[in-house]
VOGU-3710 file (C-alpha; in Angstrom, 3 decimals, decimal comma):
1> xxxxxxxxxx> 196,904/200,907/11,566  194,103/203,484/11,071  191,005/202,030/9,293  187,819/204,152/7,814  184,650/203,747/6,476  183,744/206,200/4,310  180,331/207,744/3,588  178,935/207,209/0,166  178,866/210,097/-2,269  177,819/208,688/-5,207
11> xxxxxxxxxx> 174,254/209,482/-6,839  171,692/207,389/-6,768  172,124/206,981/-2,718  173,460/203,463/-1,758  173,071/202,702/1,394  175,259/199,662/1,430  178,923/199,587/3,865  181,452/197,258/4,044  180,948/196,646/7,768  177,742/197,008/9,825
21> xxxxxxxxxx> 178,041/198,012/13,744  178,528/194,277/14,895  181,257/193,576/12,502  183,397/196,200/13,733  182,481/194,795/16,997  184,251/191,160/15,615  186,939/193,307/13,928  187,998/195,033/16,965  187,737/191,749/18,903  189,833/190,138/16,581
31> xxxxxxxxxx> 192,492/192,892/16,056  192,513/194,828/18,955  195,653/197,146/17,610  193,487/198,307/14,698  191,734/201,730/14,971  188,429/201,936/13,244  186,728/205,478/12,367  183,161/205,468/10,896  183,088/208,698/8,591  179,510/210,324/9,954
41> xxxxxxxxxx> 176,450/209,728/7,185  172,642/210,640/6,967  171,842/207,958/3,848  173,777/204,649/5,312  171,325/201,808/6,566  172,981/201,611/10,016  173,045/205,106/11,466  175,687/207,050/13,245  173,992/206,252/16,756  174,558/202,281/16,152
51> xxxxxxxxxx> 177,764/202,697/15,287  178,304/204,649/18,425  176,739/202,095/20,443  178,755/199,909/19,517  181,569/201,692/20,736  183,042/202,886/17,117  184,117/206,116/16,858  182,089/208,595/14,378  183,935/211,490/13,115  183,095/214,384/10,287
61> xxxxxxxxxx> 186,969/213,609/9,142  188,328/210,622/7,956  191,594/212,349/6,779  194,349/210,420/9,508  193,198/206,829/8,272  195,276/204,631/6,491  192,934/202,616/4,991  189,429/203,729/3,850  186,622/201,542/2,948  183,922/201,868/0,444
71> xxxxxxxxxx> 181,281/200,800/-1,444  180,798/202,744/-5,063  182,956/204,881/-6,666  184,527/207,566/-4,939  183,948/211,421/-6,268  187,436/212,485/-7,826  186,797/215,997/-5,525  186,486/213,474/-2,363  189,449/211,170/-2,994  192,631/211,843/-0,091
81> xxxxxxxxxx> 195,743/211,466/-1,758  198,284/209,364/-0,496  195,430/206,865/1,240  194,722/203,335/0,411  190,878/202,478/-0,995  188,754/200,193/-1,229  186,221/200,566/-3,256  184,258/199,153/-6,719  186,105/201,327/-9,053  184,533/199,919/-12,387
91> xxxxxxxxxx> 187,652/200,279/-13,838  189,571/196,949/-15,039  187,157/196,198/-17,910  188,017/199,836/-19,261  184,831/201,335/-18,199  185,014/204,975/-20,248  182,913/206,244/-17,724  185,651/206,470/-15,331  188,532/206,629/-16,903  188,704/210,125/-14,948
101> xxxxxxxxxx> 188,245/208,793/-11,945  191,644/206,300/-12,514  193,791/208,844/-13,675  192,769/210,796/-10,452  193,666/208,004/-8,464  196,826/207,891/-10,016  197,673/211,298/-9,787  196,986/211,779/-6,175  199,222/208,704/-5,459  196,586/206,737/-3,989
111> xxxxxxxxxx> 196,893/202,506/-3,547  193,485/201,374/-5,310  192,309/198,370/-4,517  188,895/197,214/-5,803  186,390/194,882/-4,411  186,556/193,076/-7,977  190,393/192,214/-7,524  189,974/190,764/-4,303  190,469/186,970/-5,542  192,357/183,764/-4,384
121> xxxxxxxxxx> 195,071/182,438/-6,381  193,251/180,755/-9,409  190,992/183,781/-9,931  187,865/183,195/-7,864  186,577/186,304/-6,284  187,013/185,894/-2,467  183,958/188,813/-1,764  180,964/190,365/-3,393  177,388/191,451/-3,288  176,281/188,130/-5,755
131> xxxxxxxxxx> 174,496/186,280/-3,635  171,839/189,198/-2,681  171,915/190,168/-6,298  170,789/186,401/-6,856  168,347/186,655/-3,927  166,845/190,047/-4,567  166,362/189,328/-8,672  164,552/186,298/-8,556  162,312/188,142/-6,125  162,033/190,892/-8,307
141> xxxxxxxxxx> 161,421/188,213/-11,659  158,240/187,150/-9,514  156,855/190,352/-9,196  157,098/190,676/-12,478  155,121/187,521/-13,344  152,233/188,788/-10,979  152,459/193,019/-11,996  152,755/191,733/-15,892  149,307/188,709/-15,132  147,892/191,079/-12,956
151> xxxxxxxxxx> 147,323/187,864/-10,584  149,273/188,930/-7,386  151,124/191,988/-6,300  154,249/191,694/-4,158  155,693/195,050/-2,431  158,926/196,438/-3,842  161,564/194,462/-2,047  163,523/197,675/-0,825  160,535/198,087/1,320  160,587/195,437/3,193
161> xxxxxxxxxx> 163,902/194,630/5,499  165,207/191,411/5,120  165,651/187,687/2,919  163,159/186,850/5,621  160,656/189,115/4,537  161,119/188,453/1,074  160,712/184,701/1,460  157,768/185,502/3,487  155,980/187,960/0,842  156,939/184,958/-2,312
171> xxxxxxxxxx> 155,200/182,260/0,093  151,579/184,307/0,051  151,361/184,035/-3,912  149,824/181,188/-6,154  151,830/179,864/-8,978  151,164/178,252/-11,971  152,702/174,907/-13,541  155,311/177,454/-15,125  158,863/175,882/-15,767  161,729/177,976/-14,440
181> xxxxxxxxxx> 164,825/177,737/-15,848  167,691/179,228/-13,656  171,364/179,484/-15,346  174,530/180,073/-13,124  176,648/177,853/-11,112  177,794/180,962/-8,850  177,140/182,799/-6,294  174,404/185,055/-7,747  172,305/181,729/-8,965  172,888/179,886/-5,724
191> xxxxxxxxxx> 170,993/183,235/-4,087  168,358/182,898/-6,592  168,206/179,668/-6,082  167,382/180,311/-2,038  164,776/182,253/-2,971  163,180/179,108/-5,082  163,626/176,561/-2,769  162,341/178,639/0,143  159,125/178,760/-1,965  159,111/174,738/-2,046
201> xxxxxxxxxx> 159,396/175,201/-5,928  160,646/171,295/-7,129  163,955/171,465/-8,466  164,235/169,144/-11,358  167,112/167,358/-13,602  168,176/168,878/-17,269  166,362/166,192/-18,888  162,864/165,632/-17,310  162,565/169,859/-17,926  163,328/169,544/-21,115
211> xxxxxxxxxx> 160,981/165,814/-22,002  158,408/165,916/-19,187  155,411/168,115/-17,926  154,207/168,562/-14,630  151,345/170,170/-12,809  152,893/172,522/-10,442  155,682/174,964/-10,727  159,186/173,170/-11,353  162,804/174,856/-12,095  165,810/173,511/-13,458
221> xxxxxxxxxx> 169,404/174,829/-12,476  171,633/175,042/-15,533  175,055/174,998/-15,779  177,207/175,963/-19,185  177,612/172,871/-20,899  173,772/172,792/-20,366  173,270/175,580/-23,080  176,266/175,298/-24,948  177,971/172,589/-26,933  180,998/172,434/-28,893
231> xxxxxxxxxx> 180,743/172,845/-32,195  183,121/169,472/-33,080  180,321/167,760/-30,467  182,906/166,631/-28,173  181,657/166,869/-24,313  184,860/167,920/-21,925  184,340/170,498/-19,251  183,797/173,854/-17,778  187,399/174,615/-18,046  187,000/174,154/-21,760
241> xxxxxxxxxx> 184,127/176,433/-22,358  185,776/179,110/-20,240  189,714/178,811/-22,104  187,820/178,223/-25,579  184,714/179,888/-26,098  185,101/179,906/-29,515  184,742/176,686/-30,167  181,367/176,235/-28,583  177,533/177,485/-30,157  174,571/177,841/-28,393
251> xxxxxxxxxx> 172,521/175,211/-27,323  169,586/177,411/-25,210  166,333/177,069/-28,007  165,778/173,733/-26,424  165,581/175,441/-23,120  163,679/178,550/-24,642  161,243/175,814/-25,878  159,652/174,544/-22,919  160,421/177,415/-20,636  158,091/179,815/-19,321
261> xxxxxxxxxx> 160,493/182,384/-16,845  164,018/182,477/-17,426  166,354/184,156/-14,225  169,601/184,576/-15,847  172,426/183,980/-12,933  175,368/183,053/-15,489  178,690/185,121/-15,759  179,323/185,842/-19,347  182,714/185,884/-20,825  183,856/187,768/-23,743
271> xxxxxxxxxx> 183,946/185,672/-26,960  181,435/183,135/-25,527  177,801/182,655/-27,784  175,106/184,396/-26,870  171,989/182,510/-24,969  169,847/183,347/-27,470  169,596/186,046/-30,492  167,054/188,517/-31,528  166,428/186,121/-34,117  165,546/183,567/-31,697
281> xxxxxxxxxx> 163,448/185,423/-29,841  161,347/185,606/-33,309  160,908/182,074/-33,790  157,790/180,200/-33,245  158,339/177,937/-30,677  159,849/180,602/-28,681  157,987/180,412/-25,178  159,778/182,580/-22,756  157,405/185,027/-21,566  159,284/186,297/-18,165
291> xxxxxxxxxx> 163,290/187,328/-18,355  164,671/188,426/-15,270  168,292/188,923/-15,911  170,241/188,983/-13,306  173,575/189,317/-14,778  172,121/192,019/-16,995  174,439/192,284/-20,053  173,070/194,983/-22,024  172,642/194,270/-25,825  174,582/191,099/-25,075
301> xxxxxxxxxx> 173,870/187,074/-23,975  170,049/187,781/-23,925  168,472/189,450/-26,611  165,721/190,997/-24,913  167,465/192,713/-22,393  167,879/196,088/-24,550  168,920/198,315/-21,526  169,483/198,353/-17,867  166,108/198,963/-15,599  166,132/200,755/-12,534
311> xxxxxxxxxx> 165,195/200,308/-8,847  162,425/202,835/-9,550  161,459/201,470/-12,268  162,504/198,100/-12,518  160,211/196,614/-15,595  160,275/196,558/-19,501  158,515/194,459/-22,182  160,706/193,627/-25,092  158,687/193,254/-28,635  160,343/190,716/-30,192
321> xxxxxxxxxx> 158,879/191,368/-34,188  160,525/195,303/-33,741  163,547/194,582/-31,220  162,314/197,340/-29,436  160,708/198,278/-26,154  156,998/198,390/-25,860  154,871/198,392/-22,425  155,293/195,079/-20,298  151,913/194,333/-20,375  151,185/194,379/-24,017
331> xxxxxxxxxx> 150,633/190,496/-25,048  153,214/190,860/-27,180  155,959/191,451/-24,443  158,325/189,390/-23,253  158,220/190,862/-19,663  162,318/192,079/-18,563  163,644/193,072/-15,477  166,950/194,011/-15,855  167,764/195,976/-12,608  171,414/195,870/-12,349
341> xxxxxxxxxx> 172,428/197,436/-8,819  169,803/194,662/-7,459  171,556/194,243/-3,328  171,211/198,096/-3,188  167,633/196,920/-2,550  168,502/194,903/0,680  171,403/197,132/2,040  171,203/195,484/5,489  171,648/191,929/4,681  173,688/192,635/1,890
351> xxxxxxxxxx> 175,875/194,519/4,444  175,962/192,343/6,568  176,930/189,677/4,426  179,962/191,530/2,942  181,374/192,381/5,716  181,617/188,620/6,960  183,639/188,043/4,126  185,726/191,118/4,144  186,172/190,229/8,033  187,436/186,496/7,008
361> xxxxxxxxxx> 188,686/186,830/3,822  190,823/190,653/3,969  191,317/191,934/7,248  193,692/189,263/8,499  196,030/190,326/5,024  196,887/193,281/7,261  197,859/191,848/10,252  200,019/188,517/8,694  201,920/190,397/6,473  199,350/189,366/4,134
371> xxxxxxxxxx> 200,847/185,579/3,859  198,353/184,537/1,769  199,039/187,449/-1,441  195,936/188,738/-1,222  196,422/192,479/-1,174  199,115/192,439/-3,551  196,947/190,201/-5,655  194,128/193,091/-5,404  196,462/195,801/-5,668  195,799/198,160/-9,060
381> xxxxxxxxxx> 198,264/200,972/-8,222  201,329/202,124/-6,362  203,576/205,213/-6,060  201,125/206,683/-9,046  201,763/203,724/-11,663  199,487/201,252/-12,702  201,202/197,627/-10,618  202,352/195,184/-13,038  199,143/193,070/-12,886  197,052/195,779/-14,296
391> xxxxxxxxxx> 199,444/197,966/-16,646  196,963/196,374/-19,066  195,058/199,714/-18,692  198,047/202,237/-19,252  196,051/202,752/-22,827  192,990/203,259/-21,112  194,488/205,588/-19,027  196,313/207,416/-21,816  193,130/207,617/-24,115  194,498/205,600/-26,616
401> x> 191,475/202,971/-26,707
//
């Protein structure tokens, strides 16, 4: 079998790849019947030349593979019919944006398989970029807190090459006794949550953040039953909240009370309450200052986040009293960064640390007759049909919604 990696046409530039040089070095070692072809590209963070070195073969032409790997979207012009991809399509939550692009894919016959559907059995996504989206946001939060002050200034993070670096940049600055407040229980809060403990910041328990003070920077790690409660006050569990959202309401003021940065990490489902409203925000005993939202649901969970930022320009300030935007550091603001392509800003870890898990968690699917379902799990279409997992977008695909 024939395996690619293809460049990356999509604009902005992402420099991300699914494997860096060394782990088609492990691939190869591992499967030494698999071909691998690195398609030839000036914007990537490892260059042609280290792929070479490493003994990979870079070509212009892609077009004999079997299997080509990706990071964003594919151009419809650049697709090869009859191929299987691998790719983030943005797709399966009906993305209008590119419903184009699926019909494309289904025209030219093309298996689809996106990074999203790559799960076990019960659901859980087996890869992903979270964790540097986690690592690189709450690095990105604390520049805003010094920009916003004006009492430190930390360098972009896609300037600097590494976690390490990052880590090493957050350890020069001087914090106040702020209270953090960090929501998640995934992979994209446990990377933020690297990033705090790396910076010695004292992690404490739900109830001495929300009863005691302290005299040095402390942050609490939240889960959803934290900030949510039913509405019948019953306590059960996660699997609850997830299979019933509508019975719960939001129990975040008492967090938005005492807290003075809030790094949103949390997944949000449809039908679950929002963290807090626009009519929260306008309440007196509001204290968040500092939002960097992570999960960056626009117009959704957390009010102030009223569009996506960008790498470029990663920083908003949110006026409460008008909903609307103003400049970050009017003393009215709550301070927002909302970037939401966040590990295009540390392509070489964030490589790196894909590819690990595409190594352990995909490759062998091609060489065990995929035992464990995972392709077919991940598998959106065959033979120009939508497979039976996903037909839930034929009326996506047909315009009809």
């Amino acid at each position: 079998m024939k395996f690619g990696i293809i460049k990356e046409r999509k604009n902005p530039p992402d420099r991300r790849v699914v494997f860096s040089p060394e782990k088609l070095i492990q691939f190869k070692s591992k499967f030494s019947e698999a071909e691998i072809i690195v398609e030839s590209s000036d914007i990537r963070v490892f260059s042609d030349n280290q792929y070479a070195k490493a003994n990979i073969e870079v070509s212009k032409d892609v077009s004999d593979c079997d299997v080509l790997f990706g990071v964003k979207e594919v151009p419809i012009e650049a697709l090869i019919p009859n191929k299987k991809y691998f790719f983030f399509s943005h797709t399966i939550k009906k993305q209008p944006y590119n419903r184009k692009l699926l019909k494309a894919i289904l025209e030219k016959k093309i298996e689809l398989f996106d990074h999203e559907t790559i799960v076990k059995e019960n659901g859980a996504r087996l890869i992903g970029f979270g964790r540097y989206a986690g690592i690189v946001g709450a690095y990105n939060g604390f520049r805003a807190v010094g920009l916003s002050n004006e009492t430190f200034s930390l360098p972009k993070a896609e300037v600097l090459d590494s976690q390490k670096e990052l880590i090493l940049e957050l350890n020069k600055i001087n914090l106040p006794s702020i209270k953090i407040l960090l929501t998640g229980n995934g992979k994209v809060a446990y990377g933020a949550k690297e990033m705090l403990d790396a910076m010695s910041i004292k992690q404490i328990s739900v109830d001495e953040y929300l009863n005691d003070s302290f005299n040095e920077p402390v942050y609490c790690l939240a889960d959803v039953l934290d900030y949510n409660k039913r509405k019948d006050g019953q306590t059960i569990n996660n699997s609850d909240f997830y299979n019933h959202p509508e019975n719960y309401e939001s129990n975040f003021m008492r967090f938005a009370k005492v807290t003075d940065f809030f790094i949103a990490g949390h997944f949000y489902g449809n039908g679950a309450p929002y963290l807090f409203t626009r009519e929260n925000a306008k309440e007196k005993d509001f204290k968040i200052k500092f939002v960097a939202d992570i999960s960056c649901d626009v117009d959704g969970p957390v009010a102030s986040t009223l569009k996506a930022s960008t790498i470029a320009d990663p920083i908003y300030g949110y006026n409460p009293e008008t909903e609307s935007e103003i400049d970050y550091k009017n003393e009215n603001a709550i301070v927002v960064m909302a970037v939401d392509n966040l590990p295009c800003e540390l392509p070489k870890d964030a490589s790196e640390g894909f590819g690990e898990m595409f190594l352990q968690n995909v490759i062998p699917a091609f060489f065990n007759n995929d035992k464990e379902g995972v392709l077919q799990r991940a598998k959106m279409t065959e033979n120009g049909k939508l497979t039976s997992r996903f037909s839930y977008l034929q009326d996506f695909v047909d315009g009809k919604e």
